[in-house]
C-alpha positions in Angstrom: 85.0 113.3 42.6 85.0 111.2 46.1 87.9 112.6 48.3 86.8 116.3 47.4 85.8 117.7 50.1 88.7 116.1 52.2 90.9 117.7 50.0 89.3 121.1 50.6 89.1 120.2 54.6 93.3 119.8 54.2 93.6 123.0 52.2 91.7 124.9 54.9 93.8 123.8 58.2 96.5 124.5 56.3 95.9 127.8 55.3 93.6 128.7 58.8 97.4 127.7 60.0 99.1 130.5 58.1 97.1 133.0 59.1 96.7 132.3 62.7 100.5 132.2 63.1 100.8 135.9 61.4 98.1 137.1 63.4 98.7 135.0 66.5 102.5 137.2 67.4 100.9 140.2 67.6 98.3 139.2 70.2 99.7 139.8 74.2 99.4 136.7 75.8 96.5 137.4 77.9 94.4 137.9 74.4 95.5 134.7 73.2 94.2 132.4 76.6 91.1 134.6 76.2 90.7 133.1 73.0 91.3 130.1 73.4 89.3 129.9 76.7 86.6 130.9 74.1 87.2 128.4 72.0 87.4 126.0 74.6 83.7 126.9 75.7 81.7 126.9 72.6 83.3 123.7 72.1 81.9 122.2 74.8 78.7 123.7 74.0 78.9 121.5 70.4 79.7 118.3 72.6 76.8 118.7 74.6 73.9 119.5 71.5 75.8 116.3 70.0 76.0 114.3 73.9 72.0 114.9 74.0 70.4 113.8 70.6 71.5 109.8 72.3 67.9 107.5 72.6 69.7 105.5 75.2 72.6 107.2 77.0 73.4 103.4 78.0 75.3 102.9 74.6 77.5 106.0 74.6 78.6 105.3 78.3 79.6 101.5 78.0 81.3 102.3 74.6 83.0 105.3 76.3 84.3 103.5 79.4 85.0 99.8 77.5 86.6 102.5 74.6 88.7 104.0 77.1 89.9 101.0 78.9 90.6 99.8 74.8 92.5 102.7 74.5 94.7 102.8 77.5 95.8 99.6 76.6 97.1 100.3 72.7 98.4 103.5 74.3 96.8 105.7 71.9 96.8 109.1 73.5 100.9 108.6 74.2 101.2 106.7 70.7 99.3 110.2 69.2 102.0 112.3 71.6 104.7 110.5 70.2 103.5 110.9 66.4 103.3 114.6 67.3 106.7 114.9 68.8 108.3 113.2 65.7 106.9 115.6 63.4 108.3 118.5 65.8 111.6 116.6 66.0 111.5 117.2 61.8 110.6 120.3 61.5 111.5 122.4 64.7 108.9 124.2 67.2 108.7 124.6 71.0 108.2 120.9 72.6 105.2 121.8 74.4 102.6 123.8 72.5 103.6 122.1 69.2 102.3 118.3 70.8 99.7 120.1 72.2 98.4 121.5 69.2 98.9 118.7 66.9 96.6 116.5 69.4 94.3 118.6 70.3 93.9 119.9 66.8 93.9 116.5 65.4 90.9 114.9 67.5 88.8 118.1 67.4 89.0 117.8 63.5 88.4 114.1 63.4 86.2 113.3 66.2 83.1 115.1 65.3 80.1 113.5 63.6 80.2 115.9 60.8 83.9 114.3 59.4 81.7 110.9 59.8 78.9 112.1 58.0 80.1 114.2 55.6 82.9 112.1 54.2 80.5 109.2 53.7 78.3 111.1 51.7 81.3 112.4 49.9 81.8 109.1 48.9 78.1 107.6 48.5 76.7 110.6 46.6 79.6 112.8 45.4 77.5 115.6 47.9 80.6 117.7 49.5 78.5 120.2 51.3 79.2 118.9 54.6 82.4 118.7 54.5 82.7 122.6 52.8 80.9 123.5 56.1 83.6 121.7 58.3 86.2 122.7 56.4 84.9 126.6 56.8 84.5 125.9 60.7 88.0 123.6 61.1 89.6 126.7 59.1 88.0 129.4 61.4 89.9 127.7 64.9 92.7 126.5 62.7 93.2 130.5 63.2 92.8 130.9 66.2 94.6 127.4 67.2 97.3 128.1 65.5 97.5 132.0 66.7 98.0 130.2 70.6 99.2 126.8 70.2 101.4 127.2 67.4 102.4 125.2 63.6 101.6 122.1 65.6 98.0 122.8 64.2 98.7 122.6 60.5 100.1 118.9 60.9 96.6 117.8 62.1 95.7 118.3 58.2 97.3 114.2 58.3 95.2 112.8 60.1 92.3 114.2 58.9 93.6 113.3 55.3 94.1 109.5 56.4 90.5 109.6 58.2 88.4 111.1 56.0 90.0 109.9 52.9 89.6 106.2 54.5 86.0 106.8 55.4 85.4 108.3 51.6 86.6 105.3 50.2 84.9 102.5 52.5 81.7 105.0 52.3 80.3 102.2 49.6 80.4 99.5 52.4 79.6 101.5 55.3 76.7 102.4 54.2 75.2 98.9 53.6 76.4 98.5 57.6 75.4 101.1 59.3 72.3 102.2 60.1 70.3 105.7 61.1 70.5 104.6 64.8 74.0 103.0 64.6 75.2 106.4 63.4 73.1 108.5 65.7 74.8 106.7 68.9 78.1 107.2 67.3 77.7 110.1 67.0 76.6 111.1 70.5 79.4 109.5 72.0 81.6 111.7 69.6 79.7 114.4 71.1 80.9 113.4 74.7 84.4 113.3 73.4 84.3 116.1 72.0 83.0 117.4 75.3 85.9 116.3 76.6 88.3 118.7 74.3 86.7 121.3 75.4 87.5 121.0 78.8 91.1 120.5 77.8 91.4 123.5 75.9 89.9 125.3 79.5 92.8 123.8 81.1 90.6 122.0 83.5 91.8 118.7 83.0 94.0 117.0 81.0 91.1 114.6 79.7 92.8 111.6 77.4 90.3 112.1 74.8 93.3 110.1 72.4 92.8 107.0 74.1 88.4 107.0 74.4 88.3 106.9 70.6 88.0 103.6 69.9 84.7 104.1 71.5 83.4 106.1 67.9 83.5 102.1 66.8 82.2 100.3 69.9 78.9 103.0 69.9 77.8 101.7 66.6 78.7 98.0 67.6 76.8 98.2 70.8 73.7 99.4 68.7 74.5 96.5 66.2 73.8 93.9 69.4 71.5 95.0 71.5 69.1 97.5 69.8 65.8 96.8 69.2 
């Protein structure tokens, strides 16, 4: 059944958010920026093994910088901040680590080729075994999100709902679109975004990874025009 695996990708934030806030109180706060420092490093290590499988590096840096001058101009990182600090308005939490969560959360879950990939096979082939493997690793730092950032996390189960659910659905069209290479630089340039999450999460800069992701659309685009 298309949608499956985005179904089990929700169910598995959500509950990764449970237990990260049970466990997450009875960690001294030194433990938790440990963690998370972790966290922060291994996912840079992802961005870069994703950043490096590019055949032209030309294509993921004119769709990152045309991307990010895209998305400074539709706000989208303050538009994503604001979405998150309506949804703490609802429900309660501390200002601060609840936005922060339910951003960082959200484009770590969404931005990464395997939501891309695996959610258009979901919906091409019925094959959900992607998506069963990001849902097992978006569950595992839903934890330990969750256990240092807060509820904030669990809410990034929406957007990965809309996301994935919309690529399921359009998988049918997609695929008579995009090809191998289109989806290879996408990805790579996801891979540099992702990159960019990481070195959030180390609290080394505040890189506006919200407003660079119209470049997951411009990558494929780029290849579209000028490949050969």
């Amino acid at each position: 059944m298309p949608g499956l695996g985005t179904a089990i990708n929700v169910a598995t934030i959500v509950v990764g958010t449970g237990v990260g806030l049970l466990v997450g109180g009875r960690l001294p706060e030194r433990a938790r920026t440990t963690v998370l420092q972790s966290v922060g490093l291994i996912v840079v290590a992802l961005g870069v093994g994703q950043a490096i499988r590019t055949r032209n590096i030309v294509f993921p840096l004119v769709a990152i910088v045309a991307g990010g001058l895209l998305g400074e101009a539709l706000r989208i990182e303050e538009r994503l901040e604001s979405l998150g600090d309506r949804i703490r308005r609802r429900v309660g939490g501390e200002e601060h680590t609840f936005v922060e969560g339910f951003v960082v959360a959200s484009l770590l879950f969404c931005v990464g080729p395997i939501a891309i990939l695996g959610s258009i096979s979901d919906g091409l082939e019925n094959n959900i075994g992607l998506l069963v493997v990001k849902s097992a690793l978006d569950g595992l730092v839903s934890v330990i999100f969750a256990a240092t950032l807060g509820w904030g996390v669990g809410f990034a189960a929406l957007p990965v709902l809309v996301y994935q659910g919309l690529l399921t659905l359009l998988a049918g069209r997609a695929d008579t679109v995009l090809s191998d290479r289109m989806i290879l630089e996408g990805a790579a340039t996801g891979g540099i975004m992702v990159m960019g999450i990481g070195v959030r999460l180390l609290d080394l800069k505040q890189v506006r990874v919200g407003s660079l992701l119209p470049a997951l659309a411009l990558a494929p685009a780029l290849v579209a025009a000028f490949a050969r």
